[in-house]
C-alpha positions in Angstrom: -16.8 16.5 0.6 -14.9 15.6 -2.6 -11.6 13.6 -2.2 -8.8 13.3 -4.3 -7.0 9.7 -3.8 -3.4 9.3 -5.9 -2.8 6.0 -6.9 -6.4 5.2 -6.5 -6.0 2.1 -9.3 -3.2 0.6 -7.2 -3.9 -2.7 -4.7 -4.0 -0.1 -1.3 -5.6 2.8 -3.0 -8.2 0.9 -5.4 -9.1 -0.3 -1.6 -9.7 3.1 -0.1 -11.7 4.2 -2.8 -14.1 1.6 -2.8 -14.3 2.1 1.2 -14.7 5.7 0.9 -17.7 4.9 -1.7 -19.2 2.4 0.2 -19.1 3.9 3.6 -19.4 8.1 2.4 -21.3 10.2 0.1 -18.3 12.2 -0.5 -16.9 12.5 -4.2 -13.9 10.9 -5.0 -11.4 11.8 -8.2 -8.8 9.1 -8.8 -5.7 10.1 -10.0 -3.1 7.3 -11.0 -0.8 7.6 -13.7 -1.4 4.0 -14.4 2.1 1.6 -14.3 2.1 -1.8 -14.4 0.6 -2.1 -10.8 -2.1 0.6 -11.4 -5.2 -1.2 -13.0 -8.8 0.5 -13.2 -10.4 -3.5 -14.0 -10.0 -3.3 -9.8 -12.4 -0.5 -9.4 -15.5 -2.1 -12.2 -17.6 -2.3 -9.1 -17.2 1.5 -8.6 -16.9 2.7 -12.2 -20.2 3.6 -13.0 -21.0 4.9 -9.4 -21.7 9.3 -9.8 -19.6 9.8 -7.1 -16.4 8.5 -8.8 -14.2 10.3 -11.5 -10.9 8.6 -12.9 -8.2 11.3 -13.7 -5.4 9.8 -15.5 -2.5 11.7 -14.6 1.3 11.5 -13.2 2.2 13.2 -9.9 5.1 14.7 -11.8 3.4 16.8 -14.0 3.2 20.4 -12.4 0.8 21.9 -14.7 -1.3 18.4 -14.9 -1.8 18.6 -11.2 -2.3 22.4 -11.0 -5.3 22.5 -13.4 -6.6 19.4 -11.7 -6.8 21.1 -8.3 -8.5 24.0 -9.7 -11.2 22.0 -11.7 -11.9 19.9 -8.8 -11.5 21.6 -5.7 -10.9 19.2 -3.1 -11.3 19.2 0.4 -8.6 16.5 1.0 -5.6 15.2 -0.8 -4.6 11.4 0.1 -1.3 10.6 -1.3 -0.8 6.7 -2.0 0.8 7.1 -5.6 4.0 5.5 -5.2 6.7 3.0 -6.8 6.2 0.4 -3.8 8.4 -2.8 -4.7 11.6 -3.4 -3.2 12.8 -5.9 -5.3 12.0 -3.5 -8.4 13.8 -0.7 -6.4 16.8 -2.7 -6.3 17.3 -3.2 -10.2 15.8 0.9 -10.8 16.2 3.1 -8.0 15.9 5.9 -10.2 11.9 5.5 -11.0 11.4 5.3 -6.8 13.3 8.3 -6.9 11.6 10.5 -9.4 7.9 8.9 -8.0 8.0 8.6 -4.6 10.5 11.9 -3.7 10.1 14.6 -6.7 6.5 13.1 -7.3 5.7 14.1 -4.0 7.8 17.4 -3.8 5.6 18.6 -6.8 2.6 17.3 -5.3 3.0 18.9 -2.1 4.3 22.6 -4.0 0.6 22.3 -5.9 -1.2 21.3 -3.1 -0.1 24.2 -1.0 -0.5 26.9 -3.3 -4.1 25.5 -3.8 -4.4 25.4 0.0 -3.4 28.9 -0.1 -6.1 30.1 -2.0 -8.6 28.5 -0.6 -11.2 30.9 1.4 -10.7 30.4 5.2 -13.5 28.6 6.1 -12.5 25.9 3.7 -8.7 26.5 4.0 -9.5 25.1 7.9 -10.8 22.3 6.7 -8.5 21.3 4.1 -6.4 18.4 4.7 -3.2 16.4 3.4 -2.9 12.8 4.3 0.2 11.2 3.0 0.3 6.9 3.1 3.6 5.7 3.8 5.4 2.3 4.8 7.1 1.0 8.3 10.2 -0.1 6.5 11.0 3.3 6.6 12.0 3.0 10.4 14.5 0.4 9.2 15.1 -3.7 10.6 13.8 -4.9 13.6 15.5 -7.8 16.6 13.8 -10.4 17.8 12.1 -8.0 20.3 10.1 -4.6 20.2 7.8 -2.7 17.8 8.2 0.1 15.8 6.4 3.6 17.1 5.0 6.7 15.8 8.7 8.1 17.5 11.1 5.3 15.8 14.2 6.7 14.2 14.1 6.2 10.6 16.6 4.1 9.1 15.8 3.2 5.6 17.5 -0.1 4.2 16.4 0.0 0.6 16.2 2.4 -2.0 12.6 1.7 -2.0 12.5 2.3 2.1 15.0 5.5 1.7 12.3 6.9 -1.2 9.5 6.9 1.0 11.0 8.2 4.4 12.3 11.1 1.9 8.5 11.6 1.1 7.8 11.7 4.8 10.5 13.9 5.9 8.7 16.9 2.9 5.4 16.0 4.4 6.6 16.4 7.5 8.2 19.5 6.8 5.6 21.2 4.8 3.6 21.0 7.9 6.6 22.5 10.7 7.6 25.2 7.7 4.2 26.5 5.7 1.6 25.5 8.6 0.0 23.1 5.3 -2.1 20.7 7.0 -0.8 17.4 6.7 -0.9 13.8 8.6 0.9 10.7 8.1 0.1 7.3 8.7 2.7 4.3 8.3 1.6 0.8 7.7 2.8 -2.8 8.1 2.8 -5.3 5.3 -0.9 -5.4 3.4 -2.3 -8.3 1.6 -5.4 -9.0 0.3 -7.7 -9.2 -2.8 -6.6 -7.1 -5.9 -3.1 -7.3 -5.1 -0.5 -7.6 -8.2 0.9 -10.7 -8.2 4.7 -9.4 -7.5 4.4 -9.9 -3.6 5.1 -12.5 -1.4 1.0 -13.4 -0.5 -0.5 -13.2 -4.3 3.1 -14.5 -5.8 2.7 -17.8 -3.9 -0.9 -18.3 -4.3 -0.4 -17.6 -8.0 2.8 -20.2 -7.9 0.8 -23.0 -6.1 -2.2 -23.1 -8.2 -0.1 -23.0 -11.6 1.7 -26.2 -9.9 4.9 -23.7 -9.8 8.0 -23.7 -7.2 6.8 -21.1 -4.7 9.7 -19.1 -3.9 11.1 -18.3 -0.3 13.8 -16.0 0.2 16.6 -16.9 2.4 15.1 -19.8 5.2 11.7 -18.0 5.1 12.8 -16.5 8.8 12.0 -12.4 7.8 9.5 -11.4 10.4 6.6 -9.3 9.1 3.1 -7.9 10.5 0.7 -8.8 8.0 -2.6 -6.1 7.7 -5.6 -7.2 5.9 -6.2 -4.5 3.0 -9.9 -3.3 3.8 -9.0 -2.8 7.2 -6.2 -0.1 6.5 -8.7 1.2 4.0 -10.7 2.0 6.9 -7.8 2.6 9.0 -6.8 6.0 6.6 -10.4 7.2 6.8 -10.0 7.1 10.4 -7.0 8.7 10.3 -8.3 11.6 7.8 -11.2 11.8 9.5 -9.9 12.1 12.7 -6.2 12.3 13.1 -4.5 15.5 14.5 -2.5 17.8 12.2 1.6 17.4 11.8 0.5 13.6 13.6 1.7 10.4 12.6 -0.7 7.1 13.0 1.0 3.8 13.1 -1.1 1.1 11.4 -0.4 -3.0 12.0 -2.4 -5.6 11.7 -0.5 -7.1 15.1 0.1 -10.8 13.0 3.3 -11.2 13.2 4.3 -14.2 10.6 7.8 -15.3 9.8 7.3 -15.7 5.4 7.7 -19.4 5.9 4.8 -19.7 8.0 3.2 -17.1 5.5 3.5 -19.7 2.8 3.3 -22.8 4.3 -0.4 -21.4 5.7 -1.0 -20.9 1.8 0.0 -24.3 0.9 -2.6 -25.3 3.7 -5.5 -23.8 2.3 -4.8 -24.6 -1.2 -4.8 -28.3 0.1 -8.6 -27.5 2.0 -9.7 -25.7 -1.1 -8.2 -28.0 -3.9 -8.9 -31.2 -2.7 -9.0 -32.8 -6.0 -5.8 -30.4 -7.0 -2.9 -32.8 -8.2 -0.2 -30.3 -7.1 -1.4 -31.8 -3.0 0.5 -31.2 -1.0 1.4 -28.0 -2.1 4.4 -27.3 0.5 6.0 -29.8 -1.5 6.4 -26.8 -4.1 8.1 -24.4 -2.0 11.9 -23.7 -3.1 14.3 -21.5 -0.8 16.2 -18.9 -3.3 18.8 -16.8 -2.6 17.5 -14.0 -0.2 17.2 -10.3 -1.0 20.2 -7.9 -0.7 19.9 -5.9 2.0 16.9 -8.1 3.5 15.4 -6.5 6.6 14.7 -9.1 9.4 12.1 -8.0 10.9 9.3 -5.2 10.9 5.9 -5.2 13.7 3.9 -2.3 14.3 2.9 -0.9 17.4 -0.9 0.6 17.0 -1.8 1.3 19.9 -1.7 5.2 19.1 -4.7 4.8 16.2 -6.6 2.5 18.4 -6.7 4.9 21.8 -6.8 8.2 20.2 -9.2 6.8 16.8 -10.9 4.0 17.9 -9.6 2.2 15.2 -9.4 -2.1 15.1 -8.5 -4.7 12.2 -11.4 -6.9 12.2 -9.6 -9.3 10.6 -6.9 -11.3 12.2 -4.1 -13.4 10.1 -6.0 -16.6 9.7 -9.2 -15.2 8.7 -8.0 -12.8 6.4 -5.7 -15.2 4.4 -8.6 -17.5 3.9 -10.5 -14.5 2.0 -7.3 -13.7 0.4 -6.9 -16.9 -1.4 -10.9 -17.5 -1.7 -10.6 -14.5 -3.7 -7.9 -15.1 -6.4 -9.5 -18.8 -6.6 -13.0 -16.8 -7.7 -10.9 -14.0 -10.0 -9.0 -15.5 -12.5 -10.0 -13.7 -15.7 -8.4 -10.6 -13.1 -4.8 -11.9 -12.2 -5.2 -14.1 -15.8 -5.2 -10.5 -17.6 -1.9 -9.8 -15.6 -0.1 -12.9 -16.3 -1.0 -12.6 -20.1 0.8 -9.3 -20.3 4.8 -8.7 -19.5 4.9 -9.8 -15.6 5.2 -13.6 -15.7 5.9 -13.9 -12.0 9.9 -14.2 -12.3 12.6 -13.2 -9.7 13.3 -9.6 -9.5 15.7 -7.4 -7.5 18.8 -9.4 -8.4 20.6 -7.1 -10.5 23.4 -6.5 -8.1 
């Protein structure tokens, strides 16, 4: 089995490749056109393993992807490469759109005349799964979850990007028979994880002694998925999932970001004691909240877990803790980041 994972040097897909190495003997080619989130010193562990090849390349390059495909011959495609920050969409929608939407057109238009060539044996095995976001089904009350049959109703232009990528996908699959899946995820944190977001962004903030920043009164609502476990969640899905499906994946923590951070503060205290920044809720600031800021998002899994088997083995608590033991034991990886041109500011409030 050989695997091709776009976006494999970003936080989600640097996950799934180490997962698929650890737990496969398949073959994996990353692809990632390497941005400022996309960073290979996440994948040292795997570098020197024979099963692994790095492929610098852009989704957007036609000819790029076509002689890829024919050098490598995959059996599966996994599509993660994608402009993922809200707050970056707001200030330039336009690199969301090219990435996320004409990125994945061309991606799709190569990968189904490669599917289309293939002999049939391996044509029936072939598949496509494309990695997607639950803030494509919109904002949330105080009540429900979102399912696999949610209407979509983007908010942001990062949100709108990625339901456009989902609605090709989608119809790739009703039109040319191509043989996709899609899964949808809830909010991921965990180790490796560029320091933009609201879980390494705070952690980063309280150990520096740094106001940690909470948009609005910190009441946004989100369902927070430990990274590893939606790394095995898309091999599940891949592995298992039936075509022109779409899998739901939440971690089923629901955290308002105030509780988020405050839990941060908490363990900074228990793992800093000698730390002169205690207590470090002392550091959080309220800002001025996001435009456009969905209230709430949740997940309803229960689709992946009955028909796949699939469970996070992590729950909120637990995962945190190995969030922040981890970026306590990395410095020299998040120090690398901060040296270069992201020092951890606001974005997303151009308008």
């Amino acid at each position: 089995m050989k695997l091709i994972i776009t976006g494999g040097a970003g936080f989600i897909g640097s996950a799934l490749v180490r997962t698929v190495l650890a737990s496969t003997d398949w073959q994996v080619v990353n692809v990632d056109k390497l941005t400022y989130a996309g960073n290979l010193d996440s994948l040292v562990s795997v570098a020197s393993d024979p099963h692994y090849k790095f492929a610098q390349l852009d989704i957007c390059d036609g000819p790029g992807l076509e002689a890829l495909l024919e050098a490598e011959r995959p059996d599966a495609i996994m599509h993660l490469a994608a402009e993922s920050h809200v707050d970056r969409s707001i200030d330039g929608p336009s690199a969301f759109i090219e990435t996320n939407v004409v990125g994945t057109f061309n991606l799709l238009e190569k990968a189904l005349a490669y599917w289309r060539s293939l002999p049939a044996g391996t044509r029936d095995r072939f598949r496509f799964h494309h990695v997607s976001t639950d803030e494509v089904y919109g904002s949330l009350g105080p009540q429900g979850l979102f399912r696999e049959d949610t209407p979509y109703r983007p908010n942001s232009p990062y949100s709108a990007s990625k339901a456009a990528s989902d609605h090709l996908v989608r119809a790739w699959y009703h039109t040319y028979g191509f043989p996709a899946l899609i899964s949808n995820c809830s909010n991921n944190y965990g180790p490796f994880q560029f320091p933009e977001k609201l879980v390494p962004l705070n952690i980063l903030r309280g150990l520096e002694g740094r106001p940690m920043p909470v948009y609005g009164k910190g009441e946004n609502v989100r369902d927070w998925l430990y990274v590893e476990d939606h790394a095995r969640a898309l091999l599940t899905v891949l592995e298992g999932g039936r075509l022109g499906e779409v899998y739901n994946v939440g971690g089923n923590t629901e955290r308002r970001n105030i509780d988020v951070v405050n839990a941060i503060c908490d363990l900074l205290d228990e793992m800093l004691p000698g730390s002169a920044h205690r207590p470090h809720r002392q550091l959080i600031s309220f800002v001025a909240d996001r435009p456009g800021h969905d209230l709430r998002y949740a997940i309803d899994s229960t689709k992946l877990q009955m028909e796949l088997g699939w469970r996070p083995r992590e729950n909120f608590e637990t995962g945190l803790k190995k969030t922040v033991n981890w970026y306590l034991d990395n410095r020299m990886w998040w120090e690398k980041i901060l040296s270069g041109r992201y020092r951890t500011e606001r974005l997303g409030m151009s308008v």
